[in-house]
C-alpha positions, -999 to 999 in steps of 0.1 A, spaced: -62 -743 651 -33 -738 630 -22 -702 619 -26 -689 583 -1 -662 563 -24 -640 546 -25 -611 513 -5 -587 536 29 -612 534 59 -591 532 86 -624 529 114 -611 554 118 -641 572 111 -633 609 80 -655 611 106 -684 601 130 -678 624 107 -671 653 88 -707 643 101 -735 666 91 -763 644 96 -751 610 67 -751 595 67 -719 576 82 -721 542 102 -715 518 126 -707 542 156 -683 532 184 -713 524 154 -729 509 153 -732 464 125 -704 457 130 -687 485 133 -654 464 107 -658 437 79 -671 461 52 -653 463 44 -651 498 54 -675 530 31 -704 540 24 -721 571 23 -762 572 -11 -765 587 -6 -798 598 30 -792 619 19 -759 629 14 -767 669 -4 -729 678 20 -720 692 16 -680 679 54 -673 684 55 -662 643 25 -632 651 48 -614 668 74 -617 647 59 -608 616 67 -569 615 30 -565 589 4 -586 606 0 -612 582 -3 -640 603 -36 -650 623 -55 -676 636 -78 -700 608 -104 -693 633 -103 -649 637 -100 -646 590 -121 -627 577 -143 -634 551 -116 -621 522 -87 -642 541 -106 -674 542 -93 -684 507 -55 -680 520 -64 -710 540 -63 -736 513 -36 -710 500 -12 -719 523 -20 -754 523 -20 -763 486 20 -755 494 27 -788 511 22 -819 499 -5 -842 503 1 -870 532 -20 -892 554 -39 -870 582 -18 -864 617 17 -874 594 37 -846 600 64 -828 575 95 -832 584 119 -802 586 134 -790 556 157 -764 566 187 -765 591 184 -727 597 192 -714 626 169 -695 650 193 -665 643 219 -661 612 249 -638 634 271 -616 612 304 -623 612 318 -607 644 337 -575 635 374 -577 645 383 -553 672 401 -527 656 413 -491 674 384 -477 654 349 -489 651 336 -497 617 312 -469 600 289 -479 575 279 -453 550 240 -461 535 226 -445 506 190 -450 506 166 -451 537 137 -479 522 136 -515 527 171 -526 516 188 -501 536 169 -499 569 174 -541 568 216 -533 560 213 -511 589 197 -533 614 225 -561 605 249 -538 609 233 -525 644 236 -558 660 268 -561 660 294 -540 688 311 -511 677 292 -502 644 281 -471 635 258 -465 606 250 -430 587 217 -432 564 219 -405 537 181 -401 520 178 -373 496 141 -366 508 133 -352 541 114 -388 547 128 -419 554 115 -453 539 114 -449 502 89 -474 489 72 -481 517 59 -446 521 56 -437 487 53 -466 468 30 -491 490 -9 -487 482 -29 -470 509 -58 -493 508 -25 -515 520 -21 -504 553 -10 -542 567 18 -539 547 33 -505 558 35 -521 599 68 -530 587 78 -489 592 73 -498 630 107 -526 626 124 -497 608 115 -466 637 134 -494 659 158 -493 638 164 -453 633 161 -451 670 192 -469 675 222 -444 695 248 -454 668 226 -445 639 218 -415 624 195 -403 599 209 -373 571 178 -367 552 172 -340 524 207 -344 515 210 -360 482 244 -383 472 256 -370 442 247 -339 442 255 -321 481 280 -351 486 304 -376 463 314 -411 467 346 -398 478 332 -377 507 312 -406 518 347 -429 516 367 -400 533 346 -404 566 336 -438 568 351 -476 565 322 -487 533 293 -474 517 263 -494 511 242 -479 480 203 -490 484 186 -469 461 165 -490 447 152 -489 410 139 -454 404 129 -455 369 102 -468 350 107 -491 320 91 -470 291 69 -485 265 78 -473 234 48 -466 208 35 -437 192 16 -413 216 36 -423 251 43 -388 261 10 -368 254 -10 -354 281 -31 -379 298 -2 -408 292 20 -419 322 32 -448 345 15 -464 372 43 -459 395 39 -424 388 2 -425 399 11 -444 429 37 -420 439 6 -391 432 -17 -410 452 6 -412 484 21 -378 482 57 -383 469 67 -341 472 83 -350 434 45 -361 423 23 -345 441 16 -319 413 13 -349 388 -18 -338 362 -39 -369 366 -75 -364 347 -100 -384 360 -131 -374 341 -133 -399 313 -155 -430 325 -123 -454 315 -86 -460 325 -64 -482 304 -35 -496 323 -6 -515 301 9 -543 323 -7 -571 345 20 -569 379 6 -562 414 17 -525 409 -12 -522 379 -35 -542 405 -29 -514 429 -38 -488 408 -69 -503 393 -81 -510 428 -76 -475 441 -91 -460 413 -119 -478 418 -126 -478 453 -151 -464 478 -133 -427 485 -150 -429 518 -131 -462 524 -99 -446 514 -104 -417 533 -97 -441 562 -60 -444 550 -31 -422 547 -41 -415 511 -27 -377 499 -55 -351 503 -51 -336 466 -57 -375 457 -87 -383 476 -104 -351 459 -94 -360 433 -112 -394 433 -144 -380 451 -146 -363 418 -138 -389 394 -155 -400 365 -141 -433 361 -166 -464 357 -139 -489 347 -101 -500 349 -94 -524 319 -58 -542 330 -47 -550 295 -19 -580 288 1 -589 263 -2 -626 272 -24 -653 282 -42 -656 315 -14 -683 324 13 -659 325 -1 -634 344 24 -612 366 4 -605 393 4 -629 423 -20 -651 440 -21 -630 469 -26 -596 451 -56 -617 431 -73 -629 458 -72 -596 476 -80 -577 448 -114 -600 440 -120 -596 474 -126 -563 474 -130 -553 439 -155 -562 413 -132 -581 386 -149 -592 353 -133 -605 322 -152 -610 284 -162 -638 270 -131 -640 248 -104 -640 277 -130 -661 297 -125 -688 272 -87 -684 268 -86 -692 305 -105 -727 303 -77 -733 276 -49 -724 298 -65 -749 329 -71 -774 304 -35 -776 293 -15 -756 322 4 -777 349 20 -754 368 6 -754 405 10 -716 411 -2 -703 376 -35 -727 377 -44 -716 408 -46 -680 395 -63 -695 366 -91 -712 388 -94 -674 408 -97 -656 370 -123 -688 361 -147 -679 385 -149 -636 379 -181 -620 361 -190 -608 325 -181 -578 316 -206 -580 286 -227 -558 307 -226 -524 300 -207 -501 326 -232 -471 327 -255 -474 359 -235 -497 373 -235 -492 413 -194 -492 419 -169 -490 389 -151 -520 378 -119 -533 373 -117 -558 335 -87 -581 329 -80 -587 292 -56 -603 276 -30 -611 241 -36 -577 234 1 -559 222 -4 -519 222 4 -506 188 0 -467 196 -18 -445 220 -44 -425 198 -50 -387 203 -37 -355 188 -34 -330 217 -40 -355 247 -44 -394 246 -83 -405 240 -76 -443 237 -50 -470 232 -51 -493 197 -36 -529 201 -28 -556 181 -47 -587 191 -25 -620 196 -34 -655 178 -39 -685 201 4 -695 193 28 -679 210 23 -643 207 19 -646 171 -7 -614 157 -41 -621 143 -40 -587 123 -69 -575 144 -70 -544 161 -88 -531 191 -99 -498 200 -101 -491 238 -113 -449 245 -96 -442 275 -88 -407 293 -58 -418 313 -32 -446 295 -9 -459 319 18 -485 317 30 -508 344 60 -526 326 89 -531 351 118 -507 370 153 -500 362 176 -490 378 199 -455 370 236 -453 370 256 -440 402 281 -414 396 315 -428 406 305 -467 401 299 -489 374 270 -496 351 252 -524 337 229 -507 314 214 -540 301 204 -555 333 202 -517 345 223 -529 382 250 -517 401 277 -555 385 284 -566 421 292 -604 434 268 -605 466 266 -576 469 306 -562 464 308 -539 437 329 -553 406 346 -530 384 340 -550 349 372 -540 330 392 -558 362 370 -584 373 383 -571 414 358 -557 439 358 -517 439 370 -513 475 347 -499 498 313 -502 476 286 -525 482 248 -527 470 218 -540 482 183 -544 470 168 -537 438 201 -521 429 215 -550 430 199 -579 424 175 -558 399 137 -552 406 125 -590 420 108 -598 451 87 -577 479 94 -560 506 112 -585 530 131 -603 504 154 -572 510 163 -590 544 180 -620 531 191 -595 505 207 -570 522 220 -600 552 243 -614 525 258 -576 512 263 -571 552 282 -604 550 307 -595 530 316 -559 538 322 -573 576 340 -601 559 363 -576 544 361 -552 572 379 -581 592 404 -594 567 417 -559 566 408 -549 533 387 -514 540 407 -482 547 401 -458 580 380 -428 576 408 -401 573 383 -372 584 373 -367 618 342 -382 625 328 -345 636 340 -333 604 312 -348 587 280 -328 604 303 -297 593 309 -308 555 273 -321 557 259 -286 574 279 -267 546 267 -281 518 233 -291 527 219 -262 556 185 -276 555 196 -313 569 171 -327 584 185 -351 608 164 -384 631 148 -352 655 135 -338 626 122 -366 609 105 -375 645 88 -342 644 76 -343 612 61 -382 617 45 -370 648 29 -338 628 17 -361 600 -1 -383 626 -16 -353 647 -30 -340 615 -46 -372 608 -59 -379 643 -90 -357 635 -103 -373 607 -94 -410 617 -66 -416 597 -34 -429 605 -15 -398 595 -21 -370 566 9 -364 550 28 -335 543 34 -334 505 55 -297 503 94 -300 511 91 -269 523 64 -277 550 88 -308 561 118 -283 563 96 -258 583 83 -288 611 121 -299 612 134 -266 617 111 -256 645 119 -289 665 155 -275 658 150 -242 676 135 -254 705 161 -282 712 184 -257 732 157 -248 751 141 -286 762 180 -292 767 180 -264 793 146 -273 808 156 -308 816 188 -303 831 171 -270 852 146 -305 866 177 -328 872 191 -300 896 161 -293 912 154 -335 918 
């Protein structure tokens, strides 16, 4: 009964270091690594023995025998990853990976080394939990919202719930005594680069890639146009989009971009509201769906089926749970593509997309809405005069992108495009604007007119290494920029805080009164999941700053008082 890695695959690695035989791969040292997809499980060397469950920090890994119905397919999934051999031959292992990877061990100076992180998502709670494991290490996480976890709250789909378990691996982590949490306090703005340097050894940045690419045609920027990470951000109740005018009451939605973040969308809008009412979906968002006119999601693409940017795993899920349909047209280009397409990965999306329905039928009366896939279709300009009412494209030839001369017409109340991240510059550091990163050499910052490391400055995550990979790829990630700032820690290369180390609550306090510190973010996660207790959800978020501020600032005023209370009990025990 061999175990099976399912949709809900974050790729940080613990399952493969937790697996005595090695049978999960790509492995982090292993060609790939950082591209695949998801993690597999050799289903012949796999010997049960269930150690890589508890490892994985989402869930994703389960007996053949206890899949569901939409997990079966991840069987042959993670099968069609090795190769074929005679039955009972097993594959040897591949990787000489340790059970752990160990920093370097930080030399024992008079002062401990302090770690500075900007950021409080993926990248940075995995840079903090490197940096925890070592002796002597202390590590301040600066977020400029009053809620750790950046993507993973705000950016995951609700409907995805598997995949936000990994915030349990990061409470861990924020729970640690040498850590501690600065939140609402925004680098750049309350505090420099220089105050960050002036009170601690290095400063990791792990802010991710905050802005969307923008597609630029006529009539991006009317009401009724915006980006799917926008919506997504609406949906889970960012504060910064949760008055984000989203009009749901034209039947169709055009979304521009194929990726798993347009797969998302289409999904949510789509879905049964009483089934997301069973998430941690924002309340303005799950009215707002209750009362939605949408009967379809068309996912348009400027490309063939074959070079679809979604993944297997998103696919699978998605026609799982969705109902997917293509036209005749971008049926047909898809029996091309298997006909000629070699590429393992891509024609096993193709054989998913072969086997979805017609959307020839009409979409009025139908009994859920639906989600259509289309394809070589190049957006030439979003139509409307005072809000969009449509998208017109230019359809592709069967070469290379080359144009027919055709145009399409698709009426559409909401036009959204899901294109790619960039990053944004960082006041004090350098800039690639063309690959939109911090320049860095595993994760050092280089200065470009020197070619030398900018002492002190590191990166990790999208930031980076650019917007690539899923949530646990920031492990490896962020393990390598770790690496080197202990490397340099030890060779002598960072300079000692010169303030205080109580100096920086009081610069911190000064500029920033409403801090919200790891108490505060505790009593606001434990409000969140009272509120949602009632209606059988695993939290309700707040979606006001000010309501986070008020939660954090009542656990503050009745600290002194539990303080006083618990040391009254010690004297009377």
């Amino acid at each position: 009964m061999p175990h099976v890695i399912t949709q809900s695959c974050c790729n940080d690695g613990s399952c493969v270091f937790a697996c005595p035989v090695n049978c999960i791969h790509p492995t982090p040292d292993e060609p790939g690594y950082a591209t695949s997809e998801m993690l597999y499980i050799d289903p012949v060397a796999c010997v049960d023995c269930g150690a890589c469950v508890s490892a994985c920090p989402v869930g994703a890994i389960a007996p053949d025998s206890r899949l569901d119905t939409r997990q079966l397919p991840f069987v042959e999934i993670n099968a069609s990853f090795y190769p074929d051999r005679p039955a009972g031959v097993k594959l040897p292992p591949t990787s000489k990976l340790a059970p752990v990877i160990p920093a370097p061990e930080v030399h024992q100076r008079e002062k401990p080394l302090t770690v500075a992180i900007v950021g409080s998502g993926p990248a940075a709670m995995y840079a903090a939990d490197e940096l925890l494991i070592q002796p002597r290490v202390r590590v301040n996480v600066f977020e400029k919202l009053p809620t750790p976890y950046g993507l993973v709250r705000a950016g995951v789909a609700p409907d995805h719930q598997s995949a936000k378990r990994v915030t349990r691996l990061f409470d861990r982590v924020a729970g640690h005594r040498r850590l501690k949490f600065y939140l609402n306090v925004e680098v750049g703005k309350h505090l420099s680069h220089a105050d960050l340097l002036s009170h601690h050894h290095a400063v990791v940045y792990a802010v991710g890639a905050p802005d969307d690419r923008r597609l630029d045609i006529d009539g991006m920027g009317l009401p009724g146009t915006g980006t799917a990470t926008e919506l997504v951000a609406w949906i889970n109740g960012h504060p910064d989009f949760a008055d984000l005018p989203v009009d749901l009451s034209h039947e169709r939605v055009v979304i521009i971009g194929n990726g798993n973040v347009a797969l998302d969308v289409a999904r949510v809008l789509t879905a049964d509201p009483d089934d997301l009412a069973r998430t941690d979906i924002a309340d303005h968002a799950l009215r707002a769906l209750r009362k939605s006119a949408v009967r379809e999601v068309v996912i348009a693409a400027r490309r063939g089926p074959a070079h679809s940017a979604f993944t297997l795993p998103e696919l699978v899920g998605l026609t799982g749970s969705s109902d997917v349909v293509l036209d005749p047209v971008d049926r047909q280009r898809v029996l091309d593509d298997l006909a000629t397409v070699a590429d393992p990965l891509a024609r096993a999306k193709l054989e998913v997309l072969a086997t979805l329905g017609d959307a020839s039928a009409a979409t009025s009366g139908l009994g859920r809405p639906r989600i259509r896939l289309a394809y070589q279709l190049t957006p030439q300009r979003v139509l409307g005069d005072d809000r969009a009412s449509g998208v017109a494209f230019v359809v592709a030839g069967p070469g290379a992108g080359a144009g027919t001369g055709e145009v399409r017409t698709l009426d559409a109340g909401l036009v959204l495009t899901s294109i790619g991240y960039r990053g944004k510059p960082i006041r004090d550091l350098p800039f690639d604007e063309d690959a939109a990163v911090v320049p860095n050499d595993g994760g050092r910052v280089i200065d470009p007119a020197t070619g030398r490391p900018v002492v002190g400055a590191y990166v990790a995550g999208w930031i980076k290494r650019g917007p690539t990979g899923f949530i646990g790829t920031n492990k490896s990630c962020s393990l390598q920029t770790v690496q080197a700032l202990v490397a340099d820690f030890n060779a002598g290369k960072l300079s000692d805080p010169q303030a205080k180390p109580l100096a920086l609550d009081r610069l911190v306090q000064h500029r920033q009164p409403d801090v919200v510190d790891s108490t505060g973010w505790r009593a606001i996660d434990a409000a969140e999941i009272a509120r949602g207790i009632g209606d059988g959800r695993p939290r309700n978020k707040f979606t006001n700053v000010a309501d986070m501020l008020a939660i954090a600032a009542a656990e503050r005023q009745t600290q002194p008082l539990r303080r006083r209370l618990a040391a009254r009990l010690r004297e009377l025990v």
